[in-house]
Structures are given as C-alpha cells and as structure tokens.
TIMI-2910 file (N, C-alpha, C, CB; in pm, 1 decimal, decimal comma, always signed):
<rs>
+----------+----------+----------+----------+----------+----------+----------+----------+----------+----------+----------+----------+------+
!      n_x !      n_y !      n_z !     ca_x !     ca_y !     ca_z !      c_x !      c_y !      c_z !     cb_x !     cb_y !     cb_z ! resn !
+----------+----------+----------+----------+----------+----------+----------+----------+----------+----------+----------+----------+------+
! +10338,7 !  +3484,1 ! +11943,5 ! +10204,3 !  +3519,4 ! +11901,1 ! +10202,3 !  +3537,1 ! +11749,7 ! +10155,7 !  +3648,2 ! +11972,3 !  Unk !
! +10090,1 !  +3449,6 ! +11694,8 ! +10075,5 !  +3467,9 ! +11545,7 ! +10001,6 !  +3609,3 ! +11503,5 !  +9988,8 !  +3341,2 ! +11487,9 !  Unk !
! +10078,5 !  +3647,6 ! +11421,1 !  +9986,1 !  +3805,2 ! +11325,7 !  +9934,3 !  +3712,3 ! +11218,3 ! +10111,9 !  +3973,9 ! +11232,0 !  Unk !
!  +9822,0 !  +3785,3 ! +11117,2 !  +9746,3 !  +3719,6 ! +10997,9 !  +9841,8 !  +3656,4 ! +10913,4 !  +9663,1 !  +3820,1 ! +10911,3 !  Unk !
!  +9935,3 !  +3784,7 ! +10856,3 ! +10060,7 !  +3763,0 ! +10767,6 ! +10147,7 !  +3610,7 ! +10780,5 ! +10165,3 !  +3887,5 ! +10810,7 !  Unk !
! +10179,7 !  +3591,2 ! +10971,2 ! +10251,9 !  +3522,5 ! +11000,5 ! +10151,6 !  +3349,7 ! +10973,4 ! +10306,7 !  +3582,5 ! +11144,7 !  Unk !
! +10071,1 !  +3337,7 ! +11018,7 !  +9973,3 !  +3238,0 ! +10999,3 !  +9925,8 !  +3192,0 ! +10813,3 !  +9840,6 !  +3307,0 ! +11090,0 !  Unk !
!  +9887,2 !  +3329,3 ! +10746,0 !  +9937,1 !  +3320,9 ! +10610,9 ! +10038,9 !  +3218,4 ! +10543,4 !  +9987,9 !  +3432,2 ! +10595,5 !  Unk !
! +10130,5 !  +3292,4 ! +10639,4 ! +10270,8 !  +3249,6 ! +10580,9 ! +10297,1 !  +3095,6 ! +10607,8 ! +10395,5 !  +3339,6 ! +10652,4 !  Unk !
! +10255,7 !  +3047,2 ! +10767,2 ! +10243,1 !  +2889,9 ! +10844,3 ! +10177,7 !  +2816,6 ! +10708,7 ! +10114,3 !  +2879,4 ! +11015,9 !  Unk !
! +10030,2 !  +2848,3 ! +10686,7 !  +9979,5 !  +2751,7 ! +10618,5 ! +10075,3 !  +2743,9 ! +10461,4 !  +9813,4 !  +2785,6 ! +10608,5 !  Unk !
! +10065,8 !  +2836,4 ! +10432,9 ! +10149,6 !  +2819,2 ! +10295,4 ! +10312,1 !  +2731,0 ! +10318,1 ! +10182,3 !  +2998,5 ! +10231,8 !  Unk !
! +10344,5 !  +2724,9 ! +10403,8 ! +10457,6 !  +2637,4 ! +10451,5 ! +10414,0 !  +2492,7 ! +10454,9 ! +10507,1 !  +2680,4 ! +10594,4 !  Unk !
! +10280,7 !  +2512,9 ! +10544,9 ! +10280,2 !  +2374,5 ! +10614,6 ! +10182,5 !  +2268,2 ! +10456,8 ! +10162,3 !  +2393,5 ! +10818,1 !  Unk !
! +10114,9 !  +2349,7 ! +10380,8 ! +10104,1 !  +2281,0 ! +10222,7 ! +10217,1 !  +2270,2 ! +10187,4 ! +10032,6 !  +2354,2 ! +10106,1 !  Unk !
! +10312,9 !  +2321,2 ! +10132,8 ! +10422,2 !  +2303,0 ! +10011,4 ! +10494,4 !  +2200,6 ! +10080,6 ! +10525,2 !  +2443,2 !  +9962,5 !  Unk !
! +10488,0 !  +2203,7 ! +10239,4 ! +10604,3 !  +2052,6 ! +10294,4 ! +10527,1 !  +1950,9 ! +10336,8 ! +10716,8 !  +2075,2 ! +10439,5 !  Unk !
! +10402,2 !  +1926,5 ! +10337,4 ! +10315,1 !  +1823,0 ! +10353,7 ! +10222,4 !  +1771,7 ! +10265,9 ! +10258,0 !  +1845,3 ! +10440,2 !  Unk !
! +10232,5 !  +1835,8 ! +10145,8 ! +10124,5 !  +1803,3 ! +10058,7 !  +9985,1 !  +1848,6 ! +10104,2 ! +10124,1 !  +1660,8 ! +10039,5 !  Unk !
!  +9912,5 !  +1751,8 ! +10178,4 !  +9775,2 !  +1738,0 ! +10229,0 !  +9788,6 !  +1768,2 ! +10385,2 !  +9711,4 !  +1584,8 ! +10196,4 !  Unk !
!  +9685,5 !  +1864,3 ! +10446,4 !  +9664,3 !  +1871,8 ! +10559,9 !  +9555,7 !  +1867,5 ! +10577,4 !  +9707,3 !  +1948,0 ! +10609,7 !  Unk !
!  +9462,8 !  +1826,0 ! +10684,3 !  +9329,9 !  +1903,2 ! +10724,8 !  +9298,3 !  +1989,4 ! +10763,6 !  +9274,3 !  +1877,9 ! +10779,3 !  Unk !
!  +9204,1 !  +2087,6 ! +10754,7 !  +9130,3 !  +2226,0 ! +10850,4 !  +9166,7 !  +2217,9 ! +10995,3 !  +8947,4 !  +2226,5 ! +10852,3 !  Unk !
!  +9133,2 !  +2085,5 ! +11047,2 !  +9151,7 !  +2072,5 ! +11150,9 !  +9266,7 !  +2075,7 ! +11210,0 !  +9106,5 !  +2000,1 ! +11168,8 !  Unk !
!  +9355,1 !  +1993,0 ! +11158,0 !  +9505,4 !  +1974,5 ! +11181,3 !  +9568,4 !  +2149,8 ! +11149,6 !  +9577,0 !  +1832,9 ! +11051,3 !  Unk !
!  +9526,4 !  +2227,7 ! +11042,2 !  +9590,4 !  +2365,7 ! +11074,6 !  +9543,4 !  +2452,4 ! +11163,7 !  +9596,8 !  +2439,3 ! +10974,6 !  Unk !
!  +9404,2 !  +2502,9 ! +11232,5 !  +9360,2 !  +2485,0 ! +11348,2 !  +9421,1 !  +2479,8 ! +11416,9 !  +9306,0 !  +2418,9 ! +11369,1 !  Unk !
!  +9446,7 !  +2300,5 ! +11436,9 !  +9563,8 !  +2348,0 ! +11610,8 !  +9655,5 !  +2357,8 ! +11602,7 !  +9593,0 !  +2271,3 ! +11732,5 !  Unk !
!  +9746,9 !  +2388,8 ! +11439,7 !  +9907,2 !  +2411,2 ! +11447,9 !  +9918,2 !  +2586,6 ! +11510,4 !  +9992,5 !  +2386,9 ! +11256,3 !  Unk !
!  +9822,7 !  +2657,8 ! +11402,1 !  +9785,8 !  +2784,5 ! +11437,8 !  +9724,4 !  +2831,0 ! +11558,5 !  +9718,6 !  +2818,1 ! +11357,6 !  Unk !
!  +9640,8 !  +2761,1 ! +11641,0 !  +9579,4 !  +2829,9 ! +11748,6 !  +9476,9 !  +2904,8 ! +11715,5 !  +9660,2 !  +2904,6 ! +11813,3 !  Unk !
!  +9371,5 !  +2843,7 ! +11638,9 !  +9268,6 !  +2951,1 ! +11596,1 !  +9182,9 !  +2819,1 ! +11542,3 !  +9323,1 !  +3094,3 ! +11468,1 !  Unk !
!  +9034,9 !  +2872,9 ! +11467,6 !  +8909,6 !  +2819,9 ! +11469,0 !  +8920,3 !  +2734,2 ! +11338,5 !  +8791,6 !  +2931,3 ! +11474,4 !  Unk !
!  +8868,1 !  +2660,9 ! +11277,0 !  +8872,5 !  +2633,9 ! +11153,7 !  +8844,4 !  +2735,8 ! +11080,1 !  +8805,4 !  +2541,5 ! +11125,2 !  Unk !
!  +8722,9 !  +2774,4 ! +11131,9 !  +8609,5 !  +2907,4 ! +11005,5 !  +8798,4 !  +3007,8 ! +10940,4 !  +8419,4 !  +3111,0 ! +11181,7 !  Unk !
!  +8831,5 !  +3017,0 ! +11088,7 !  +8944,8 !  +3113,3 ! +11036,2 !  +9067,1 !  +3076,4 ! +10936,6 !  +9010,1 !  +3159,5 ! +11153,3 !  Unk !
!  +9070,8 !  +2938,7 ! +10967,3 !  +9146,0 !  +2845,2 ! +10830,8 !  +9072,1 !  +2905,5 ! +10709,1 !  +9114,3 !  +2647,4 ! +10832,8 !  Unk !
!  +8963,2 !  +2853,4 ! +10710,1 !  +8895,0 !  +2880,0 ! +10583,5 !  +8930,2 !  +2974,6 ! +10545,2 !  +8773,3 !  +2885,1 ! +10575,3 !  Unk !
!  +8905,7 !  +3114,2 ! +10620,6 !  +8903,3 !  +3282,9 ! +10544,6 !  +9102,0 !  +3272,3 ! +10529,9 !  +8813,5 !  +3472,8 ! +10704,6 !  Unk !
!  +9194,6 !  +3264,4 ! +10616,1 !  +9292,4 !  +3237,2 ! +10513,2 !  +9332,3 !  +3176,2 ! +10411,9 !  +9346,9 !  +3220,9 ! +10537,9 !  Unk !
!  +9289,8 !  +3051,4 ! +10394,7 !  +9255,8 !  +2957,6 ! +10259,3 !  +9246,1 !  +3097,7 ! +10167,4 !  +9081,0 !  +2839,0 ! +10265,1 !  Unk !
!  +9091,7 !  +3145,2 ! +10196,2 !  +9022,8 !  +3251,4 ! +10051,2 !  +9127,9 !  +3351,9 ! +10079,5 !  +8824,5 !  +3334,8 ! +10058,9 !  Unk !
!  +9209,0 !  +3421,3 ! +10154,5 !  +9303,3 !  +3470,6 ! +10124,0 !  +9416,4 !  +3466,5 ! +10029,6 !  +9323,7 !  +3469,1 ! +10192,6 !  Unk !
!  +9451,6 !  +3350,5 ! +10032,4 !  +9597,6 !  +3277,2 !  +9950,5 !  +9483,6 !  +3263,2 !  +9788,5 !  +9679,7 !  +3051,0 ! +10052,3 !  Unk !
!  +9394,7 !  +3221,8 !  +9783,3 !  +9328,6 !  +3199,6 !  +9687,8 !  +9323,0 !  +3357,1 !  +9591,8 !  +9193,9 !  +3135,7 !  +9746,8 !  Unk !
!  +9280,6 !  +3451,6 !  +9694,2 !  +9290,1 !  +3570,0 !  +9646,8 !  +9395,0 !  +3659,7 !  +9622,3 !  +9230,8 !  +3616,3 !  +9700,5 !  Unk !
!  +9493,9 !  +3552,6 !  +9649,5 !  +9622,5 !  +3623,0 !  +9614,0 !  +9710,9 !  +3532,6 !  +9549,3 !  +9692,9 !  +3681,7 !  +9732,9 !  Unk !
!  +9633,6 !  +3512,3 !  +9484,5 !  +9653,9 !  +3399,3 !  +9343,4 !  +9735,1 !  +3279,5 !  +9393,5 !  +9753,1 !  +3472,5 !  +9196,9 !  Unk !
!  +9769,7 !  +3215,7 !  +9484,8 !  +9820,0 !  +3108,1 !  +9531,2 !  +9711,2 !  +2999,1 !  +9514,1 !  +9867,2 !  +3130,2 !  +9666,9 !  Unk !
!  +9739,9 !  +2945,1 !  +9393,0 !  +9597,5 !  +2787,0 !  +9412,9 !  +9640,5 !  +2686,4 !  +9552,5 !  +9610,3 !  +2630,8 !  +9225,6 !  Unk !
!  +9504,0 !  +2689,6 !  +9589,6 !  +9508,4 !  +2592,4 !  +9699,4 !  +9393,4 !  +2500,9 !  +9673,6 !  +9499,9 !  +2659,6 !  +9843,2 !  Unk !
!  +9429,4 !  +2363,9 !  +9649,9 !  +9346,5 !  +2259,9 !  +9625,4 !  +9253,8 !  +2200,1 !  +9772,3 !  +9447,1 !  +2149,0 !  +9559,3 !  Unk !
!  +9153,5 !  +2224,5 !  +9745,1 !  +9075,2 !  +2136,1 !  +9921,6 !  +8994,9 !  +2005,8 !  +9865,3 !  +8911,1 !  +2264,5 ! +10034,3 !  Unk !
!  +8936,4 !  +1946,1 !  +9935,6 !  +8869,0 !  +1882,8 !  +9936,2 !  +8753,4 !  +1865,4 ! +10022,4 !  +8924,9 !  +1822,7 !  +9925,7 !  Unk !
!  +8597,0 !  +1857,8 ! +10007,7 !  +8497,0 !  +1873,7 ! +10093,8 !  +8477,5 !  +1755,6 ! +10172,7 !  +8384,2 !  +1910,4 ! +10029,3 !  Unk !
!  +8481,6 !  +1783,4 ! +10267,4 !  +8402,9 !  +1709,8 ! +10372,0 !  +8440,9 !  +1657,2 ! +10534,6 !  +8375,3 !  +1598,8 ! +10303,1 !  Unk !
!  +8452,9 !  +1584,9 ! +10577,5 !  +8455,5 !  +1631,4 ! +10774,1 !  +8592,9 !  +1620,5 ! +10741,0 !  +8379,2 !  +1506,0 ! +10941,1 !  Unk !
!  +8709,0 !  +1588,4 ! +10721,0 !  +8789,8 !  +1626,4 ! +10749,5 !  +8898,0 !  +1702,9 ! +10639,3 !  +8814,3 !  +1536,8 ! +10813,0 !  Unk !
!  +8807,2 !  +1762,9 ! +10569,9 !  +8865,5 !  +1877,8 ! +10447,3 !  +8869,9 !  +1984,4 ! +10469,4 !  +8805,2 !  +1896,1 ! +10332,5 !  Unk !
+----------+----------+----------+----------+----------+----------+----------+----------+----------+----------+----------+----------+------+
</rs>
C-alpha cells in the first residue's frame, strides 16, 4: 500500500528514469486518479523539485 510520501517518492523516480511520462501512465503505476497526479506534481513543485509538463490529453 502506497502512503503520499511513498507515491511522492514513485513519481520522482519514475521522471529521473524515464524522462517523459504521462498523467495517465502515473495513475496506473500508482493506483490513484490523475487529479491526484496533478496535486503531487504541485507538491514536488512546491518543494522546489522542477517538474516540466506539458498540456494536453495526454500531459
């Protein structure tokens, strides 16, 4: 079972060894919604980790 921290921690992994992912594609690595991608995204953002996105259906 993922905690916030631990999912935090997934996406910041799964950027630095893949370059590019989609919302979607972290979604179902994590087991959770996109919206909730997003608010960890603004997490890492807010904790000064730049994270580059790109808009649109599959950004």
């Amino acid at each position: 079972m993922y905690t916030p921290t631990t999912r935090l921690l997934t996406i910041l992994e799964l950027l630095q060894s893949r370059g590019s992912i989609s919302g979607p594609e972290l979604a179902e690595k994590l087991e959770v919604e996109v919206r909730s991608v997003r608010r960890y995204i603004t997490m890492l953002r807010d904790l000064g980790i730049p994270v580059d996105s790109e808009p649109g259906r599959y950004g």
